[in-house]
N, C-alpha and C positions, 0 to 999 in steps of 0.2 A: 504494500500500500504506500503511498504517496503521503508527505508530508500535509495533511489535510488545511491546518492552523493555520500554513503559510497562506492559503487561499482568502478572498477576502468573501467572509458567513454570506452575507448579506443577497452580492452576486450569486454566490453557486445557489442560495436558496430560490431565490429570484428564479433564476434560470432552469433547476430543477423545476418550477411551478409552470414555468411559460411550456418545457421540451418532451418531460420527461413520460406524461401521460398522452400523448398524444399517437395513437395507433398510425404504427411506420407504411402499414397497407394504406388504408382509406382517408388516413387525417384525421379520423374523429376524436373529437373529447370526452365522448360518451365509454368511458373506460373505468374498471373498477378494480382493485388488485386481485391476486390469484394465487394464493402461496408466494414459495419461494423456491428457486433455480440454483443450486451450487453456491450459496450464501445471497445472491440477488435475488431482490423485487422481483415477481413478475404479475405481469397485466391482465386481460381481458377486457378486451373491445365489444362493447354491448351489442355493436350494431354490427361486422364483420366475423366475430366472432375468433378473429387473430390473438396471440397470444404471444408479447413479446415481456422483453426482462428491461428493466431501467437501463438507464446509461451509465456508466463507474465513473467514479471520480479521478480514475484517470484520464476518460475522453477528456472530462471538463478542464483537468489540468492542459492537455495539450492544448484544449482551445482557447485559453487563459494565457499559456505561454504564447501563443502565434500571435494570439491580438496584441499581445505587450512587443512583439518583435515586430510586427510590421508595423503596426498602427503606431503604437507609441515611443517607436523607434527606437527600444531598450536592445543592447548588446548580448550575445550569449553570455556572454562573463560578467554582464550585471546581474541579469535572471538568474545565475546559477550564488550568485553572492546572496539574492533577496529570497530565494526560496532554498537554502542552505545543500544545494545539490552539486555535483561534479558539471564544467561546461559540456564536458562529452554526455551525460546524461540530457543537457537541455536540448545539445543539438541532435541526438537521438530520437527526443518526443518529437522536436520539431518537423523531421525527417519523414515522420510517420501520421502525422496530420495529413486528413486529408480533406479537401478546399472542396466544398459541393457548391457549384456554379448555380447561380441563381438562375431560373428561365423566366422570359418575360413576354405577355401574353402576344401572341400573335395579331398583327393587323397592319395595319396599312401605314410605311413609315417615310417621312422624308427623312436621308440619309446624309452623314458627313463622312466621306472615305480617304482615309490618308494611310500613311507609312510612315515610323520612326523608326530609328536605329539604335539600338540598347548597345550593343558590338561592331566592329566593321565584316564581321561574319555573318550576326544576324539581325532580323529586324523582327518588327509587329506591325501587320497592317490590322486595322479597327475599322469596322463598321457602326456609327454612333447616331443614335436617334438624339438630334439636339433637343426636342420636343418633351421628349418622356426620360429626357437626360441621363440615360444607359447605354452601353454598350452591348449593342445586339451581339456580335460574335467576333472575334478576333483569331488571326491566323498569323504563323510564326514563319518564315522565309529568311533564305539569304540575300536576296537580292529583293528592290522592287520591281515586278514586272506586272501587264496587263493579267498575265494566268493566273499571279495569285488575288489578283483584283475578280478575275471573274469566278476563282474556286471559291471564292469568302461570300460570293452573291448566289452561289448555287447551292451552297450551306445554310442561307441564311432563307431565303425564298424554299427550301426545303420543310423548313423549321414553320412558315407558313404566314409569313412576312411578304407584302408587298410594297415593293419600291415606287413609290408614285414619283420622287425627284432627288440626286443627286448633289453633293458638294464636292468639288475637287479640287485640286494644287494645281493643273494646269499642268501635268505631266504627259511628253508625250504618250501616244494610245490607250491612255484611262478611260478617255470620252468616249470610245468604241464602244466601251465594256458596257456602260448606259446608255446604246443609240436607242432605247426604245423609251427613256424618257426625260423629261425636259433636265437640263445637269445646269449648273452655278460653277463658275471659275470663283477663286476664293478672292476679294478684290483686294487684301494684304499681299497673298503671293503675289498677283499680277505685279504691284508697284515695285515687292521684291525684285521680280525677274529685271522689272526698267531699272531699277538702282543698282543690279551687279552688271549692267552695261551702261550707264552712265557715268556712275560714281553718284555720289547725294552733292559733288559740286562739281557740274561739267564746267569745261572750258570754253568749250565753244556755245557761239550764240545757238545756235540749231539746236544742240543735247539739253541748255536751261530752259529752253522753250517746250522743248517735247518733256522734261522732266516735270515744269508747270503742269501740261497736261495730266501726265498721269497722276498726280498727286490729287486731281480734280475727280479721279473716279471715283470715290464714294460718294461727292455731293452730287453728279453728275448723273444721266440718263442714256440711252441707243443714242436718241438722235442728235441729241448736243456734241456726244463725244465724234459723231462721225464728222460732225461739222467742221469742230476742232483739228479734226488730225486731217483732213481733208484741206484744209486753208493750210495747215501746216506746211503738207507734200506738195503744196503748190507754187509756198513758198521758196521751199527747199530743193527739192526731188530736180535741177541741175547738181547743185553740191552735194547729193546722195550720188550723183555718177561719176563724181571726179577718179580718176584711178593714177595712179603710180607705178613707176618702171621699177623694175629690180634688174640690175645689169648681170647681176649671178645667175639668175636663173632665165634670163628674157624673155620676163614674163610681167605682164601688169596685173592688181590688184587692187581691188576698193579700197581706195584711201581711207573710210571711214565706215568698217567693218562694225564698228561695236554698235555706230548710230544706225546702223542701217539693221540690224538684228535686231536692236530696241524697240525701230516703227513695226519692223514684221510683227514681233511678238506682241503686241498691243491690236494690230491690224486682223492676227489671225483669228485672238482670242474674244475679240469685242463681239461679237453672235454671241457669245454664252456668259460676257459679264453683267449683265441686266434681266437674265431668265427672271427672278425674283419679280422683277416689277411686272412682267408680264402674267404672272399664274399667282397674285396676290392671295387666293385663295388657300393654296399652300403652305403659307406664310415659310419659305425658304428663305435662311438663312445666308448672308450673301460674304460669308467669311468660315475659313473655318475652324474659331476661334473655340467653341467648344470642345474641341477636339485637340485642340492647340493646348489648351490647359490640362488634359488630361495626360500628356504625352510631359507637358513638366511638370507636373506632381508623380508621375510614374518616376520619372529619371532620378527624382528628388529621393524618392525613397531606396531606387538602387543603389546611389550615389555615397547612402550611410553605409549598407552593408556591402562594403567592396570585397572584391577576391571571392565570389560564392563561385561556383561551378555554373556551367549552364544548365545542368537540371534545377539547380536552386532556385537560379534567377527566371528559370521559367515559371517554379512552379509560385515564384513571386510575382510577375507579372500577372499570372491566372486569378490569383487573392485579391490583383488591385483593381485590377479591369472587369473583376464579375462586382462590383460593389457598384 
């Protein structure tokens, strides 16, 4: 048995009342006890007629220790100080917890889809309902590519989930993966992508202008913005063709490669930066900043407990992301 006293009464009691009667088949509360099992409690379910034995107080310890290790960010070597046990014994219970994923009811969801990188080996793509503020499901890769974007939507649409609309980073061939319905470019990334081809202070008059622009699309609309970059390229678009000789290789080159990748990428993307305003009914999300906060408060909590394995860190990622 486990050091009982170290626990705090109060919780386990508590939690005994909310867990402990509740029939593991059907769910009911309608349970009454039934003898006893090898020193345990056991049940009987009035209405299923199932017959299970309490929980031990050592479940409740490991769930006691997990919550204090993830959640409250306590160290194996503090836990094992405050519940007077070996580290190797805490990181044992820990080992052996096991995280039961929340499911969340099926129906009709608009979706935020991105990818972060916990390793440069691997990642977590999420699929997040900003709405019902959950993560429907999540899937672990090394790389980001379209396949795992469309295995995470055949998971999830399995599960019994429809996707009425999309958010994305704006990555190429994501947008494939949703042709069948309306998608949101995230309008943070968008200005992203202008600022690592600009710089946040171009030098020339052309990149301050176009950098104006994009900084304009949140307040901004379809038809303003085409307006915008349209008097822009009209302005511009001789000095988007100027090219330069290289005598090394005799060959000429766009003078001004980074500005001219900047109009494209604003140019290719503006159809899918304003979906939002069009399908108001939806109420999509035109950033995908829910999504954004979950990915650093995920890192925040790996970031304490460095050096775990990747089973660790996986099965920590699973705790934070089904909450």
């Amino acid at each position: 048995m486990c050091d009982t006293e170290a626990i705090n009464s109060k919780q386990l009691r508590l939690w005994l009342q909310k867990n402990k009667r509740f029939c593991p088949k059907c769910s009911s509360q309608h349970t009454k006890k039934n003898g006893h099992f090898r020193s345990k409690q056991r049940f009987l379910c009035k209405d299923c007629g199932r017959q299970f034995l309490s929980k031990t107080r050592k479940d409740i310890l490991r769930k006691v220790l997990w919550k204090k290790y993830i959640w409250e960010r306590q160290t194996a070597k503090q836990l094992a100080a405050k519940y007077g046990k070996s580290e190797k014994w805490i990181r044992q219970q820990l080992d052996q917890f096991q995280i039961k994923k929340k499911s969340v009811k099926a129906r009709n969801v608009v979706i935020i889809a991105d990818m972060t990188f916990v390793r440069r080996t691997f990642g977590v793509c999420v699929f997040r309902s900003p709405h019902l503020k959950k993560n429907l499901d999540w899937k672990m890769a090394p790389t980001e590519t379209a396949t795992v974007y469309h295995e995470l939507r055949w998971q999830i649409e399995r599960q019994g989930f429809e996707i009425q609309a999309a958010v994305i980073d704006g990555r190429p061939g994501i947008i494939d993966v949703f042709w069948d319905v309306p998608v949101q470019m995230c309008h943070f990334h968008q200005i992203a992508i202008m600022t690592r081809y600009l710089t946040t202070r171009p030098k020339l008059p052309a990149g301050q202008i176009l950098r104006h622009i994009a900084l304009r699309i949140t307040k901004s609309n379809e038809d303003e913005m085409n307006g915008l970059l349209a008097d822009w390229y009209k302005q511009w678009h001789e000095f988007l063709k100027e090219k330069t000789y290289n005598p090394l290789t005799r060959r000429r080159f766009y003078t001004h490669k980074r500005l001219r990748s900047a109009y494209r990428s604003i140019c290719r993307n503006l159809s899918i930066l304003y979906t939002y305003q069009k399908y108001p009914e939806l109420s999509i999300p035109n950033t995908t900043n829910s999504l954004d906060g979950t990915f650093s408060h995920l890192k925040d909590m790996l970031r304490i407990h460095r050096g775990l394995s990747k089973r660790k860190k996986l099965k920590m990622i699973d705790e934070i992301l089904s909450k």
